[in-house]
N, CA, C and O atoms as a CHARMM CRD file, in Angstrom:
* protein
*
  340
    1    1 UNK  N     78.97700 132.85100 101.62500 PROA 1      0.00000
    2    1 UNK  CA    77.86100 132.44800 102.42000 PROA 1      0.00000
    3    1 UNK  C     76.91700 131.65600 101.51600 PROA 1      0.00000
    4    1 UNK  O     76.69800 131.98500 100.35000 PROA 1      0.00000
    5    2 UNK  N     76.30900 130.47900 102.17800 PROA 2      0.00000
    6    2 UNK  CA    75.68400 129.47700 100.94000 PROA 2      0.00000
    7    2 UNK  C     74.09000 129.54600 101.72200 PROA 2      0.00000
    8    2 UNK  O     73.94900 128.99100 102.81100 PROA 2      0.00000
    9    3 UNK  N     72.83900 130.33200 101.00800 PROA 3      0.00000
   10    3 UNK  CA    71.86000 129.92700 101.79800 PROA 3      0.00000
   11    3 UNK  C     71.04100 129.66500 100.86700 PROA 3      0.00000
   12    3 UNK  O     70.59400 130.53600 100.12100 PROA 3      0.00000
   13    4 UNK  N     70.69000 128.22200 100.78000 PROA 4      0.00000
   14    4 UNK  CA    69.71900 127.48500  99.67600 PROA 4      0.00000
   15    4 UNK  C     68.69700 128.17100  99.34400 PROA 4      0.00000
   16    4 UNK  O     68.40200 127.88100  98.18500 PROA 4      0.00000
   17    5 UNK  N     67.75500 129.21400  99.93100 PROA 5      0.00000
   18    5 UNK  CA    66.33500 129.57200  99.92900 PROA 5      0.00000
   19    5 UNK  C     66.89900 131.27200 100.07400 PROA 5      0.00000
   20    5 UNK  O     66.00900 131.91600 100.62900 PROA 5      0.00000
   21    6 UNK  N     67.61900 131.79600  99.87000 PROA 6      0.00000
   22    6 UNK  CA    67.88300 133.03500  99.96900 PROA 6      0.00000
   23    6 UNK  C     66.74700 133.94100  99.46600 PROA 6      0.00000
   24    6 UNK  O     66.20600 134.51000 100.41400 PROA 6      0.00000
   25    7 UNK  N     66.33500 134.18400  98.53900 PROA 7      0.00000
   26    7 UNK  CA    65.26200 134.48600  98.15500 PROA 7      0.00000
   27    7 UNK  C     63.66500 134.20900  98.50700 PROA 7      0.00000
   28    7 UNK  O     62.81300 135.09500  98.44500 PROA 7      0.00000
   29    8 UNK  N     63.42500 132.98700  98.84500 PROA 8      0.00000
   30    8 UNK  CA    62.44900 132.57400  99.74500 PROA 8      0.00000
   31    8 UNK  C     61.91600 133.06100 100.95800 PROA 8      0.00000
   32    8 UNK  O     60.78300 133.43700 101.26000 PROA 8      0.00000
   33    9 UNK  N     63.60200 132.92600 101.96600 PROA 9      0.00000
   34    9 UNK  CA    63.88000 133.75800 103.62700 PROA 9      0.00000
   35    9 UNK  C     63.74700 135.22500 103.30800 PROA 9      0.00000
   36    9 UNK  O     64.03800 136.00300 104.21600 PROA 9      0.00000
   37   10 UNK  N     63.40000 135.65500 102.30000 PROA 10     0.00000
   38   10 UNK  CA    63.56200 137.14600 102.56500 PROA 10     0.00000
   39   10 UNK  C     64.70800 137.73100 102.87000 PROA 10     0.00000
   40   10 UNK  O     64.59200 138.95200 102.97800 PROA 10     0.00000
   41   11 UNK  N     66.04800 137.20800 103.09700 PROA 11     0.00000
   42   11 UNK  CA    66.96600 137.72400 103.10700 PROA 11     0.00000
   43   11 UNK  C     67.74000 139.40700 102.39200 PROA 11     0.00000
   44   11 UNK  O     68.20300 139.76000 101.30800 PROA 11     0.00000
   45   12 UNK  N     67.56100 139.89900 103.43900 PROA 12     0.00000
   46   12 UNK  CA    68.16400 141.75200 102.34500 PROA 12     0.00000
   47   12 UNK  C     69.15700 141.90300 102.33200 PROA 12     0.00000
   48   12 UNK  O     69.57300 142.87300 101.69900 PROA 12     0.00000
   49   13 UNK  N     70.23500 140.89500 103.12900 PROA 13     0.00000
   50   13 UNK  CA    71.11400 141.52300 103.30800 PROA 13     0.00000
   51   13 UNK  C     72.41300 142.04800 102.33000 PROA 13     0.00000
   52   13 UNK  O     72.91600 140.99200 101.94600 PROA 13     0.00000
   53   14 UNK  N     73.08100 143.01300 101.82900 PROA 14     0.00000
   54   14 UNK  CA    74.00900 143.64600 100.88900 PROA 14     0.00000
   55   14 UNK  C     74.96700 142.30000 100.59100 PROA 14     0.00000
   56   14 UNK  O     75.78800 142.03600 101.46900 PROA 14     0.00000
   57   15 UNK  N     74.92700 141.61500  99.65800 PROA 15     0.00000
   58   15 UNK  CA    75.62000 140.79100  98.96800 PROA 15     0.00000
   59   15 UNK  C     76.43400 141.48600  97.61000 PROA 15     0.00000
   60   15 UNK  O     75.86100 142.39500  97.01100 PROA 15     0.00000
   61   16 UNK  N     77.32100 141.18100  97.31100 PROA 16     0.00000
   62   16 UNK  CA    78.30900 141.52700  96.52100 PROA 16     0.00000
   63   16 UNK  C     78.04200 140.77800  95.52300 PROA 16     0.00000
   64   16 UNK  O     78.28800 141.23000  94.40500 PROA 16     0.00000
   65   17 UNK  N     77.48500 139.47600  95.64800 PROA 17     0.00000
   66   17 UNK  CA    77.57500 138.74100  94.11400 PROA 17     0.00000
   67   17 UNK  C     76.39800 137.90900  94.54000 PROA 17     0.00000
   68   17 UNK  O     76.48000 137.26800  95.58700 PROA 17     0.00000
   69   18 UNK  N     75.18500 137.86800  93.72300 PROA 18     0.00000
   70   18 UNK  CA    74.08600 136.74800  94.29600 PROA 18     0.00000
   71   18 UNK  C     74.41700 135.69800  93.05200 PROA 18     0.00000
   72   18 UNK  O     74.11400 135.96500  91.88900 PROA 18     0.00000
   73   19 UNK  N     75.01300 134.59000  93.41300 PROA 19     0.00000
   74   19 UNK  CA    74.35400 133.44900  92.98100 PROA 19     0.00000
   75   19 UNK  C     74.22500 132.17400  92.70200 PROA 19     0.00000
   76   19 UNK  O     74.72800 131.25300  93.34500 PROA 19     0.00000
   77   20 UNK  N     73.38600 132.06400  91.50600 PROA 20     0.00000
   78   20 UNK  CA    72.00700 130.76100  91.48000 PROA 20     0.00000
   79   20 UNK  C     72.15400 129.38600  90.77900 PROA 20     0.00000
   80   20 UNK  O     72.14200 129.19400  89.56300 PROA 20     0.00000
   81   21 UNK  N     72.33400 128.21800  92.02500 PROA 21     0.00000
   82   21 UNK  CA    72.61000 126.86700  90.98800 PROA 21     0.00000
   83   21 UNK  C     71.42200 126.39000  90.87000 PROA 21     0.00000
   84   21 UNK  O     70.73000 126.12500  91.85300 PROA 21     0.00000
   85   22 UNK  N     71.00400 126.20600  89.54500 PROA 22     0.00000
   86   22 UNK  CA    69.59800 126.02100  89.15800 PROA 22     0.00000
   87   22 UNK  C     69.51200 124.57900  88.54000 PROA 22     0.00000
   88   22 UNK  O     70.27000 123.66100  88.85300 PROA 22     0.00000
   89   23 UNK  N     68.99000 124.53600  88.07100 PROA 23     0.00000
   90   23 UNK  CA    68.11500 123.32400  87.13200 PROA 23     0.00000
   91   23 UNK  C     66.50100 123.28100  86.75700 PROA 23     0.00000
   92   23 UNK  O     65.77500 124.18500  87.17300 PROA 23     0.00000
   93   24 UNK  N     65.98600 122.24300  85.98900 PROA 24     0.00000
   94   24 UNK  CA    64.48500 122.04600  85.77700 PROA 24     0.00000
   95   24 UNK  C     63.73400 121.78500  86.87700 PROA 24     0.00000
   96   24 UNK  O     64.27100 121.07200  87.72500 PROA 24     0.00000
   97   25 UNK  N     62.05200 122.37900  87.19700 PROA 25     0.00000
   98   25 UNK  CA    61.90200 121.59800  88.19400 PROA 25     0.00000
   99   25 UNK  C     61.89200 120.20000  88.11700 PROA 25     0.00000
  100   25 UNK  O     62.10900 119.47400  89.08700 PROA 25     0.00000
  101   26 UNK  N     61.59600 119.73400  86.77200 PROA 26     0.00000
  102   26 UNK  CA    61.70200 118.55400  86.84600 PROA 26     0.00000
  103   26 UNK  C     62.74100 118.13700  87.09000 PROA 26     0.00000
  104   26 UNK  O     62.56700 116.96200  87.41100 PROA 26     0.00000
  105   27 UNK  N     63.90200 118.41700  87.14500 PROA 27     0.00000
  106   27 UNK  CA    65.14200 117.46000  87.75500 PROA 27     0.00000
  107   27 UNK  C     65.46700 117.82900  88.75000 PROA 27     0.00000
  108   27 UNK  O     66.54300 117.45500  89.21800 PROA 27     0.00000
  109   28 UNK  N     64.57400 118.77000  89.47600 PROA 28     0.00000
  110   28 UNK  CA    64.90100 118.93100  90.52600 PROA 28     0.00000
  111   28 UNK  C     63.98400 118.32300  91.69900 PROA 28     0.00000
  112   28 UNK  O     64.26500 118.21700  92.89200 PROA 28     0.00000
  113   29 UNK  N     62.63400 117.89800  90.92300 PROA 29     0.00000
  114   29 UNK  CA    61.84500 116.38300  91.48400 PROA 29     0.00000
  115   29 UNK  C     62.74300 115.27700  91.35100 PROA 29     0.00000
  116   29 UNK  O     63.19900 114.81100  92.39500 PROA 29     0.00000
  117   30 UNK  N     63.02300 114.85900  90.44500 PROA 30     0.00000
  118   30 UNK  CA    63.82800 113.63800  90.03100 PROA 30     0.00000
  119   30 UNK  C     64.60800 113.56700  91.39000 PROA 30     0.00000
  120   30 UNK  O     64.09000 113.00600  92.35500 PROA 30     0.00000
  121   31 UNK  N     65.80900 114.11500  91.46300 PROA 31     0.00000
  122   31 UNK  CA    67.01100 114.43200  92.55600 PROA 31     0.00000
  123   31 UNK  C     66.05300 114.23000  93.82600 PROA 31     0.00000
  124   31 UNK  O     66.26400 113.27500  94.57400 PROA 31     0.00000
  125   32 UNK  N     65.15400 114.99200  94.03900 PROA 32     0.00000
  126   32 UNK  CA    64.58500 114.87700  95.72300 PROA 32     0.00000
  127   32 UNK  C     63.86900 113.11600  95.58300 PROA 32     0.00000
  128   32 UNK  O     64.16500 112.23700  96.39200 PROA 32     0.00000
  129   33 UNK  N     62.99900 112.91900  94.50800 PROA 33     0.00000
  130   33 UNK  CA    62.62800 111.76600  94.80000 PROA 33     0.00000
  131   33 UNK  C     63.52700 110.31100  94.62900 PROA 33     0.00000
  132   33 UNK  O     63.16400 109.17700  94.94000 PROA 33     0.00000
  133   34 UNK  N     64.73500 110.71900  94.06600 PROA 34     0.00000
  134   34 UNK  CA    66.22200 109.54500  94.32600 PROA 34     0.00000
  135   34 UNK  C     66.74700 109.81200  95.93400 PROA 34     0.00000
  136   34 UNK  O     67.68800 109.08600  96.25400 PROA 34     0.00000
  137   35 UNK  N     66.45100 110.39400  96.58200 PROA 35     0.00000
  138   35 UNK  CA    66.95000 110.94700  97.63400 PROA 35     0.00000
  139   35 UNK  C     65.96400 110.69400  98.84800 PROA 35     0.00000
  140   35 UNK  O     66.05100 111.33600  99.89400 PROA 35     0.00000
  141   36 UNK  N     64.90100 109.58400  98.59700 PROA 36     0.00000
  142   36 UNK  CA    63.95800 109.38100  99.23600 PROA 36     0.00000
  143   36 UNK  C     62.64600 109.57700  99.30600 PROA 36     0.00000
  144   36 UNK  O     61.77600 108.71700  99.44500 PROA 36     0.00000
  145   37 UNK  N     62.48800 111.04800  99.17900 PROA 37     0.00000
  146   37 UNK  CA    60.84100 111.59900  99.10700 PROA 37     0.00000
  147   37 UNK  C     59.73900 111.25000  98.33000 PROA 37     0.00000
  148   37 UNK  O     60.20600 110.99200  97.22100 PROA 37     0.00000
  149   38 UNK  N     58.55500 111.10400  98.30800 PROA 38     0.00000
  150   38 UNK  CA    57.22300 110.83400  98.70000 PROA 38     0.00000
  151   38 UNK  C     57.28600 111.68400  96.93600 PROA 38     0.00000
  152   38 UNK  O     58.24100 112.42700  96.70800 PROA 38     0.00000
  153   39 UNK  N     56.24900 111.47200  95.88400 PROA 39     0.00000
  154   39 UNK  CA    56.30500 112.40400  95.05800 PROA 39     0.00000
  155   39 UNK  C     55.49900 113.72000  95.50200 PROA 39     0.00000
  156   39 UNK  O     55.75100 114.82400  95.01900 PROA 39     0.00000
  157   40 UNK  N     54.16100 113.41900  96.80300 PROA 40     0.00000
  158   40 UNK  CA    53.30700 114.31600  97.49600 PROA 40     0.00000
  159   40 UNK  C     54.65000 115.03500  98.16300 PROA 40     0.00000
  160   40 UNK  O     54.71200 116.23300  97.88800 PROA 40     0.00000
  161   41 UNK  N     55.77800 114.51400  99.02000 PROA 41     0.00000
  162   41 UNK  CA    56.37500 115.43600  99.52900 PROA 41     0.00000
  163   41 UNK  C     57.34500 116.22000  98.32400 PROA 41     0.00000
  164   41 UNK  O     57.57200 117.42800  98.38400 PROA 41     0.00000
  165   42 UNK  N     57.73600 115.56600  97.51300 PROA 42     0.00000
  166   42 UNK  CA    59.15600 116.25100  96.42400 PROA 42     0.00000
  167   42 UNK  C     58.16200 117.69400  95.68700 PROA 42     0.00000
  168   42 UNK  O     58.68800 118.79600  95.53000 PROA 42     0.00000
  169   43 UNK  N     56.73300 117.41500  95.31700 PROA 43     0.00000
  170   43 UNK  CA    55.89200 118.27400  95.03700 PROA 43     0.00000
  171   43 UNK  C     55.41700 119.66600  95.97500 PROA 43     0.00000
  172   43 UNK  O     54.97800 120.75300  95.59900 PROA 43     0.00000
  173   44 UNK  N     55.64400 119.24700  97.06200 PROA 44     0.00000
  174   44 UNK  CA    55.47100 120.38300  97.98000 PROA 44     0.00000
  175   44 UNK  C     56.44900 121.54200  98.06400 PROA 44     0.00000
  176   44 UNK  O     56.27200 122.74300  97.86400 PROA 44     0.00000
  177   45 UNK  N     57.74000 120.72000  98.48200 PROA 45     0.00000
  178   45 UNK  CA    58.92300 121.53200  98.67800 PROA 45     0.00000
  179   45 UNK  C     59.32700 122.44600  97.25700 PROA 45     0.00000
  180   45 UNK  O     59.77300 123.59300  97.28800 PROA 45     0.00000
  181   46 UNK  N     59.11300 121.80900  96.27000 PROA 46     0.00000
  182   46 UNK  CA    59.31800 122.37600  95.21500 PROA 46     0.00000
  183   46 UNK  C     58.31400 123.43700  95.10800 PROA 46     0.00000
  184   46 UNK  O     58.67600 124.37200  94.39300 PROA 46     0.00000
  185   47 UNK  N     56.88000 123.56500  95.74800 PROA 47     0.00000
  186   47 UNK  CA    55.56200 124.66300  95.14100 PROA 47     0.00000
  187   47 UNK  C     56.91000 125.70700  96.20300 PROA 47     0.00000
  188   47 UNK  O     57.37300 126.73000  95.69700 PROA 47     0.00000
  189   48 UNK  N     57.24500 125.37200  97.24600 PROA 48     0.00000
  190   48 UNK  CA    57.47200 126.28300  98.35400 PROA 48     0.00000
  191   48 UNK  C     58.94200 127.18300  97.77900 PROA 48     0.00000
  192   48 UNK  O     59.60000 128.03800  98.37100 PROA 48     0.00000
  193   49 UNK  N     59.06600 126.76500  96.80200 PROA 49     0.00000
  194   49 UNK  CA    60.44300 127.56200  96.26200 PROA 49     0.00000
  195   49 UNK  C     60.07500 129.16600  95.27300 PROA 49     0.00000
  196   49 UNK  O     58.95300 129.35800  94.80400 PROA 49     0.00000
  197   50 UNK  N     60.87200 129.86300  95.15400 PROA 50     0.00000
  198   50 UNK  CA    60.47200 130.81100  93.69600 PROA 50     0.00000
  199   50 UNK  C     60.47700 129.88500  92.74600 PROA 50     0.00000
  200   50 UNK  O     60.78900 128.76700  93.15600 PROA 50     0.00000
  201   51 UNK  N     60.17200 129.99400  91.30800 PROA 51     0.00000
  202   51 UNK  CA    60.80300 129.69100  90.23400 PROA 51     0.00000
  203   51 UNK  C     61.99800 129.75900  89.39800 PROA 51     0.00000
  204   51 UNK  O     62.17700 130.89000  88.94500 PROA 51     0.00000
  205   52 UNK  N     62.61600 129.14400  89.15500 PROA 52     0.00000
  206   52 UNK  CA    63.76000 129.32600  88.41400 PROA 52     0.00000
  207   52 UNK  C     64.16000 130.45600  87.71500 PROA 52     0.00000
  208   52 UNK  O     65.25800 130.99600  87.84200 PROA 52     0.00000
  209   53 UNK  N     63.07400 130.88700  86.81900 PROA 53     0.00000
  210   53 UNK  CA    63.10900 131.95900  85.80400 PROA 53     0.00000
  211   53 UNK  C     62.88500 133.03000  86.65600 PROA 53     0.00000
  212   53 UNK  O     62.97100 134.01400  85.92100 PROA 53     0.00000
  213   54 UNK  N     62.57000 133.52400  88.15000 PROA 54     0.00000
  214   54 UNK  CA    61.95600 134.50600  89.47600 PROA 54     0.00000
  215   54 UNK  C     63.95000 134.40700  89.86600 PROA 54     0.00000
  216   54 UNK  O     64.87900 135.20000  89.71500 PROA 54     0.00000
  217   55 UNK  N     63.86000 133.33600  90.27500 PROA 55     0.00000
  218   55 UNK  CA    65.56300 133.17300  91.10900 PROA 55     0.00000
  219   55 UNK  C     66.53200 133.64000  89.79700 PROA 55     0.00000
  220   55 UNK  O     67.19400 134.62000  90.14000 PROA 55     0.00000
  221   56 UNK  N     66.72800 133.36300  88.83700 PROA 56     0.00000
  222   56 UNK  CA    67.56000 134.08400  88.01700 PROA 56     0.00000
  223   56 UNK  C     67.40100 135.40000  87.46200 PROA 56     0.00000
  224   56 UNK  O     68.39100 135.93700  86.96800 PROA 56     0.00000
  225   57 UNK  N     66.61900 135.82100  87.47000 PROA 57     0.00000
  226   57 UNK  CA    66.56500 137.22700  87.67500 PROA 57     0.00000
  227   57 UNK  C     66.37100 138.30400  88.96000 PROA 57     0.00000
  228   57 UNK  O     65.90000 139.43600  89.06600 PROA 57     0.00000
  229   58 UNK  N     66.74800 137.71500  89.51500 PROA 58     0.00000
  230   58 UNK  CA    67.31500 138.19300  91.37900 PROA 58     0.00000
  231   58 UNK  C     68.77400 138.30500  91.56000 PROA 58     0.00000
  232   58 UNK  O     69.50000 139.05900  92.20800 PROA 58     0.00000
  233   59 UNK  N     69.03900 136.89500  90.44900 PROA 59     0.00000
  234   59 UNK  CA    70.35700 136.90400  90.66700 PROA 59     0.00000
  235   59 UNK  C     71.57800 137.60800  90.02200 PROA 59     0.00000
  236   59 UNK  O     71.27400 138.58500  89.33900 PROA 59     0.00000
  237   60 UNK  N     72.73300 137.34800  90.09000 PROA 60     0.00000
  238   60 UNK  CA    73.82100 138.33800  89.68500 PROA 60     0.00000
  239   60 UNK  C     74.10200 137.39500  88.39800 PROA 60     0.00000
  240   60 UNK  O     73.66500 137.65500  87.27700 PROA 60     0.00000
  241   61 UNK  N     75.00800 136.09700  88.76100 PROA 61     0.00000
  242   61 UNK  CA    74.86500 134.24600  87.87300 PROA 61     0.00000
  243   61 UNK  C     74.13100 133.72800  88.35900 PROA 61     0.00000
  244   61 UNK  O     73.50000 134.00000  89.38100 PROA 61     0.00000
  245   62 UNK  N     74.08600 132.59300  87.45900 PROA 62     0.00000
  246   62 UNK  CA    73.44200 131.76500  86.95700 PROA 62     0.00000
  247   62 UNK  C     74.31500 130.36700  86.64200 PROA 62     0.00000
  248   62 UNK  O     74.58900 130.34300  85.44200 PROA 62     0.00000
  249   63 UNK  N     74.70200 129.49400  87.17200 PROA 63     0.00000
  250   63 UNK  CA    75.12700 128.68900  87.20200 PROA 63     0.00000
  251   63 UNK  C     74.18200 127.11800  86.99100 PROA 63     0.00000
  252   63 UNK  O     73.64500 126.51500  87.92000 PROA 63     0.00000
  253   64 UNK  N     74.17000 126.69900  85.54900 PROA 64     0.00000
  254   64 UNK  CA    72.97000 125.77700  85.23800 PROA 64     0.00000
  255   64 UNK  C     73.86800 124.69200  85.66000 PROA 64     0.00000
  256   64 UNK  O     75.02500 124.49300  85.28800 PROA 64     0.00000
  257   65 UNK  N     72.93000 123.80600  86.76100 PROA 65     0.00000
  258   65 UNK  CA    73.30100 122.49400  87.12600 PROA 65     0.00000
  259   65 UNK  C     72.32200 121.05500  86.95800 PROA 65     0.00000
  260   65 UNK  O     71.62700 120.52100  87.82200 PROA 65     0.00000
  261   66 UNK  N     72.55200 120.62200  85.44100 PROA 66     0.00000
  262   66 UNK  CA    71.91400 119.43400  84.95300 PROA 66     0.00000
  263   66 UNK  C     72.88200 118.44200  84.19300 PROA 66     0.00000
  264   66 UNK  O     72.70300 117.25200  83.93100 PROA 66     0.00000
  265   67 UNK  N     73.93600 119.24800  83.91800 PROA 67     0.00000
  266   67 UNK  CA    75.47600 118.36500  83.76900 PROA 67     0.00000
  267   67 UNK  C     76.06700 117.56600  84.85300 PROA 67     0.00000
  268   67 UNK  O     75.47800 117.17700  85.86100 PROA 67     0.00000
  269   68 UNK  N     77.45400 117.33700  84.49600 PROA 68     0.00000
  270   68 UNK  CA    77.92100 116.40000  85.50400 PROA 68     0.00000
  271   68 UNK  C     78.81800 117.24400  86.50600 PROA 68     0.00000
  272   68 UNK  O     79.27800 118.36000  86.26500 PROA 68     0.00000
  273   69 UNK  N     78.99000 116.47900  87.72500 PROA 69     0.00000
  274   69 UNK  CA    79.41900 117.58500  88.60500 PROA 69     0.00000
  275   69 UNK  C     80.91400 118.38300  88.26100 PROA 69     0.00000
  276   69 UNK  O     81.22400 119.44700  88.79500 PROA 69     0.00000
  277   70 UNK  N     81.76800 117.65700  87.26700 PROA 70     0.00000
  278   70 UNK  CA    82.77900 118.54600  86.76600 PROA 70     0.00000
  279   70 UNK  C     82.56800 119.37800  86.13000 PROA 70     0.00000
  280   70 UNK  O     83.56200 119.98600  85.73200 PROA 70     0.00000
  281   71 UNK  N     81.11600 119.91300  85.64700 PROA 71     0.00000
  282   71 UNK  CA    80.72000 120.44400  84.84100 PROA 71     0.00000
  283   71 UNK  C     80.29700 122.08900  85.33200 PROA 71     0.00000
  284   71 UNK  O     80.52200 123.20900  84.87200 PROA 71     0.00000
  285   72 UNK  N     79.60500 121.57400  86.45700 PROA 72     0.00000
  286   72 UNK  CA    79.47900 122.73000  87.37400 PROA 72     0.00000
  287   72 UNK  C     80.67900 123.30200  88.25300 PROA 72     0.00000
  288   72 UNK  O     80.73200 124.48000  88.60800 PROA 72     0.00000
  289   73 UNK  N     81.77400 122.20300  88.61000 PROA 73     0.00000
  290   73 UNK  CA    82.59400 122.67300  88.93600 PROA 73     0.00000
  291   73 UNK  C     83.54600 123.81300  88.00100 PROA 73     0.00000
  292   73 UNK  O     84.01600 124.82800  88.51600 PROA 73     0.00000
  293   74 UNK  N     83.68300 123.55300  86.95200 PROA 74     0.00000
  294   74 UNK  CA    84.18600 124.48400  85.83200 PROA 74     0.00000
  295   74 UNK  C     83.42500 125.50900  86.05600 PROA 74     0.00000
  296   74 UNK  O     83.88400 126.46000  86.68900 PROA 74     0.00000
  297   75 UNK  N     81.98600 125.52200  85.53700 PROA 75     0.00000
  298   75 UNK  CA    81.67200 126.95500  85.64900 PROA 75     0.00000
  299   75 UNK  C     81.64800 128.02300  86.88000 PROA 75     0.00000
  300   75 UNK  O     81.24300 129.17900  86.99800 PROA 75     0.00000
  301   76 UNK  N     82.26000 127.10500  87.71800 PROA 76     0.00000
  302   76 UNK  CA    81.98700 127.88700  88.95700 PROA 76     0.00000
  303   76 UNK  C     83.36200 128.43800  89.09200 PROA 76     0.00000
  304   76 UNK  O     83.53000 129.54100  89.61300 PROA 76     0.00000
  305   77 UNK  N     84.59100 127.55200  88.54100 PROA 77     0.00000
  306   77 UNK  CA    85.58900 128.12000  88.74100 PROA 77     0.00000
  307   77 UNK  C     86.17500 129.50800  87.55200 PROA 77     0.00000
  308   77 UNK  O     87.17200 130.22700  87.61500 PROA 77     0.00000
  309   78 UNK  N     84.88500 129.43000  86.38800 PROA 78     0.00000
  310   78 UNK  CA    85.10100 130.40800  86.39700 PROA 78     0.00000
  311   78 UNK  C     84.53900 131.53900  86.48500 PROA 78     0.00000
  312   78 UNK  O     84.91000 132.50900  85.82300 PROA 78     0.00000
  313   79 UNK  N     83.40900 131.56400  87.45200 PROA 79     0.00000
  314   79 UNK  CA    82.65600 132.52900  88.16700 PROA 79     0.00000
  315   79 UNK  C     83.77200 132.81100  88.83200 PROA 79     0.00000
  316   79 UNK  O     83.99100 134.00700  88.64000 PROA 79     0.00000
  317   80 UNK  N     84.87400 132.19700  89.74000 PROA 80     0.00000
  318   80 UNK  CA    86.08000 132.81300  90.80600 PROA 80     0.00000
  319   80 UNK  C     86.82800 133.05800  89.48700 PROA 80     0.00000
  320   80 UNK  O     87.85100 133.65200  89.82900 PROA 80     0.00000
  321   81 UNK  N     86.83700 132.92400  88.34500 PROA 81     0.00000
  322   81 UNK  CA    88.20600 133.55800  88.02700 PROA 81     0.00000
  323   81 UNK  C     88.47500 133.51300  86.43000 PROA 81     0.00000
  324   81 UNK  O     89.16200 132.85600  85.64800 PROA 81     0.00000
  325   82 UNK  N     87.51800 134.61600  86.38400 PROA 82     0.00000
  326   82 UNK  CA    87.12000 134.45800  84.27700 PROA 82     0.00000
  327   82 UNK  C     88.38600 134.14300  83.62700 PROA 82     0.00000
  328   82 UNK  O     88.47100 133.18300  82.86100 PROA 82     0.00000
  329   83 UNK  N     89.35000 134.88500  83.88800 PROA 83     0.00000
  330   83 UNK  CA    90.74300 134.66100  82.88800 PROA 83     0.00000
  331   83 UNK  C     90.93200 133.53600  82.69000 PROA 83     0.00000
  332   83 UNK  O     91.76600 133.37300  81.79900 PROA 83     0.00000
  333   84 UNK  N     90.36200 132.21700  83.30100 PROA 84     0.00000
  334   84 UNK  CA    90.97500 131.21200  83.00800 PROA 84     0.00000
  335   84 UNK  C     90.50700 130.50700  81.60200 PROA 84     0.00000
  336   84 UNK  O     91.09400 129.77500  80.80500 PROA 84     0.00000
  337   85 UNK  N     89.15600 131.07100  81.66000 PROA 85     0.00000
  338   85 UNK  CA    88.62700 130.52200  80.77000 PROA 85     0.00000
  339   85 UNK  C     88.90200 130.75600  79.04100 PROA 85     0.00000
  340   85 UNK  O     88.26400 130.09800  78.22000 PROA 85     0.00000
């Protein structure tokens, strides 16, 4: 189940594994304002989030995403499946 704001929504529900693809906020302005937004709007959405350092310690992983997307893809594959690594 993928819910971007899980922590935000208040969500309780019994999860087996929580987790968190993160980054800086600053690159995570960067990304919203390549993507169109206003820096007044990329600034908002971002106050409306936890913090990074709040969301990773909620979470189970931690999956840092400021590499390239094969990059995250690896670590994710071996979140499904340590032996490989």
């Amino acid at each position: 189940m993928v819910i971007p704001l899980l922590f935000e929504a208040g969500v309780d529900e019994p999860f087996d594994l929580r987790v968190m693809v993160g980054c800086r906020a600053s690159v995570s302005r960067q990304r919203l304002l390549a993507r169109g937004l206003t820096p007044e709007a990329a600034d908002f959405w971002i106050a409306q989030q936890w913090t990074g350092e709040a969301k990773a310690k909620a979470s189970d992983r931690v999956l840092w995403n400021e590499g390239s997307l094969e990059l995250l893809r690896d670590q994710a594959e071996l979140l499904v499946d340590p032996g490989r690594g």
